[in-house]
N, C-alpha and C positions, 0 to 999 in steps of 0.2 A: 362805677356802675352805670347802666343805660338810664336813662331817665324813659320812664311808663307811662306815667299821666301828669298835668298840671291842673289844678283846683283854681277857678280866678278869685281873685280878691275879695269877694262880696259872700263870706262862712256864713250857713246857716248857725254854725254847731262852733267851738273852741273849746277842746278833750284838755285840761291841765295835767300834766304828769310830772309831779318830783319824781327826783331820781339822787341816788346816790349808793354807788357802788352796786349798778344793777344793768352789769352790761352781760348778764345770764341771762336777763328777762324779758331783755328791751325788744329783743325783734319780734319774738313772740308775741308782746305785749302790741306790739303796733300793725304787727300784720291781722289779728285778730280783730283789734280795731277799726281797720279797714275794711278788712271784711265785713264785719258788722254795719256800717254807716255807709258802704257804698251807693246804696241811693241817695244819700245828702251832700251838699256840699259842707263841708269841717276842714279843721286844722287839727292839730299836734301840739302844745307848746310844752316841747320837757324843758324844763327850769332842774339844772343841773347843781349840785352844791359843791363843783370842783373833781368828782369820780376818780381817784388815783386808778382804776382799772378799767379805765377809759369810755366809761358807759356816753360821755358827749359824742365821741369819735363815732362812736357806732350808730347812734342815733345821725349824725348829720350823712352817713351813706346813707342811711334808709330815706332820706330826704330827695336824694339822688334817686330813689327810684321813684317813691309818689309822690315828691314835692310839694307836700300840703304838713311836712315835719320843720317847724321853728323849734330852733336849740340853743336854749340863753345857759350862758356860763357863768356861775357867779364863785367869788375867792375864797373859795370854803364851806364847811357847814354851817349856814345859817340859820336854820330851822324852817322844818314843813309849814305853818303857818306865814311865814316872810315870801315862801317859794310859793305858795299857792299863789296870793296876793298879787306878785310880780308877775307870775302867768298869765290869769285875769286884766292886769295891769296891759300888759304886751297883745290880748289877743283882738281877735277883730270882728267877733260876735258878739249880739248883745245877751247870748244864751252859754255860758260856759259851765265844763260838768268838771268832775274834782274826780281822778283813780290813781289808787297806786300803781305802782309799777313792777310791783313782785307778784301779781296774778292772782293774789288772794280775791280781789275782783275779778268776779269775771267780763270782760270788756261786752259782752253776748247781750245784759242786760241796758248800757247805755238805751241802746234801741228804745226798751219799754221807755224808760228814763224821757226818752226823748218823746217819745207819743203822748206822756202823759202833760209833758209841761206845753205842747200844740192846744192838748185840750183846756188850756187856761190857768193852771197853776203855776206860781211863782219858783216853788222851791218844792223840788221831788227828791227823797232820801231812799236810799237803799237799802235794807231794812233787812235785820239779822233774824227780827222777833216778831214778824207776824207770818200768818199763816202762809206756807208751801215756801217757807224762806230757814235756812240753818247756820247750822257752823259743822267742819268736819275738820278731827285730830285736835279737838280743845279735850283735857283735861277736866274732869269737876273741880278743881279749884280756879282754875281761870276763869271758866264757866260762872264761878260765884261772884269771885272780882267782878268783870264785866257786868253783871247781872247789879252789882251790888251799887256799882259807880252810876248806871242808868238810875238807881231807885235814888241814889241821896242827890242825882243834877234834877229830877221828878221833884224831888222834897222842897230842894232852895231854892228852885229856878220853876215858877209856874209858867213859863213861856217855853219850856222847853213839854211839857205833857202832851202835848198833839201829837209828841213824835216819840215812837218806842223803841226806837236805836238812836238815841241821840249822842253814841257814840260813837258811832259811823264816819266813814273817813270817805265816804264814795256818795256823791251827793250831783247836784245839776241845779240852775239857779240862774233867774234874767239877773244881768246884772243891776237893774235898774235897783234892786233889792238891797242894793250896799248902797249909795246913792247915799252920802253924809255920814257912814257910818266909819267909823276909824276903829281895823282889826288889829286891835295889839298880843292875841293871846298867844303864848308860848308854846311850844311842843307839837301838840301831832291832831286833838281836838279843836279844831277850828267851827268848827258846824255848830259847836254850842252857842256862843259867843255869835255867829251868825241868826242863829234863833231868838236869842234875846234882842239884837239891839237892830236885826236887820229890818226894814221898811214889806215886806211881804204881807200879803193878806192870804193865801194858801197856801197850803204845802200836802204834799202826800208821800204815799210811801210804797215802793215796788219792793217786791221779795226777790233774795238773792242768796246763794249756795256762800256762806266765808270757806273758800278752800285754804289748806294746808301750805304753807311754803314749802315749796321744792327747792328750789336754790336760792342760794343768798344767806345772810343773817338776819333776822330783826331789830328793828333798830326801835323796837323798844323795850325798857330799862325803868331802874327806880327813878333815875331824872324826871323823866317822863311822865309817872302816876304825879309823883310832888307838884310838879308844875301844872298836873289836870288839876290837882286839890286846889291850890293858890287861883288857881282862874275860878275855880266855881266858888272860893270866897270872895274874888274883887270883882265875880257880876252879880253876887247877891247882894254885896254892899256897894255896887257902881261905883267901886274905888278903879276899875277899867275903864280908860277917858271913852265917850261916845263920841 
């Protein structure tokens, strides 16, 4: 592919994107992106978990055409939480934002994401439950789940109450906020764990549409809840190293 533009070194912005088995989504997901931030200077960094259906491949063309796309491979699935980290880890902004990659975000809101943390907050959340913000194709029993898992991390975790989606997977954050903070938590909820023990003095919270999966599978399961449960026992008893 031709190469279009090149981004220099010095990112305003560093977009984190896991990826796994999500090479139905990817270009979508990163042309929309583009679009969206093209008045800033950003990066890309999908943190890949090994993709058998080649989601790295196809992120490293798209690199070919805006070359502002970094594509780390790593030997397997290792968990969302490890990939986020390593993203963060690798990018070259002191501002990195956290989206999945199967579009149930939609990339359109970074933007806000991004104006608000200009205007001086630390940590801007994307927010399922407040006002002109949804969910569409949730079921009432998911709906309660979700609903039910936000009110008992409210209960144990009084550091998490500033925020009403604190289960939120689409988030933006200086990094200077993790600054001694060691993230061990498993599975797919990292933002919790970033609430309790992160160094931040503001935070806020942008509304945003959760759409539907169109393609792909979810890759979330009972593993998944077990392991939210086990984390919001070992940060309400800081049995989770700081």
């Amino acid at each position: 592919m031709k190469k279009m533009r090149r981004i220099s070194d010095r990112y305003m912005l560093s977009v984190i994107v896991p990826t796994y088995n999500e090479r139905d989504n990817i270009v979508e997901l990163i042309e929309r992106i583009e679009a969206t931030l093209k008045e800033i200077k950003f990066e890309v960094i999908v943190v890949d978990d090994g993709s058998p259906d080649g989601t790295a491949d196809v992120a490293k063309e798209l690199n070919e055409i805006y070359g502002n796309v970094k594509v780390h491979v790593r030997s397997g699935k290792m968990g969302l939480a490890s990939a986020i980290m390593e993203g963060i880890g690798l990018s070259s902004s002191e501002i990195v934002a956290v989206i999945d990659a199967d579009l149930q975000h939609p990339p359109e809101t970074l933007r806000e994401m991004y104006n608000r943390l200009m205007e001086g907050y630390d940590l801007v959340v994307a927010s399922r439950y407040i006002k002109s913000a949804g969910i569409e194709g949730w079921g009432a029993w998911r709906r309660i789940i979700s609903r039910g898992a936000t009110a008992t991390a409210h209960l144990l975790l009084p550091e998490t109450r500033k925020v009403k989606d604190v289960m939120s997977g689409y988030f933006m954050l200086r990094k200077s906020i993790l600054s001694g903070v060691k993230v061990n938590s498993k599975g797919y909820k990292i933002l919790l764990e970033i609430l309790v023990k992160g160094n931040y003095k503001s935070v806020a919270e942008v509304p945003y549409i959760f759409k539907p999966r169109i393609r792909g599978k979810s890759k979330m399961d009972l593993n998944e809840m077990l392991n939210f449960l086990c984390l919001l026992f070992n940060l309400r008893f800081r049995t989770v190293e700081t």
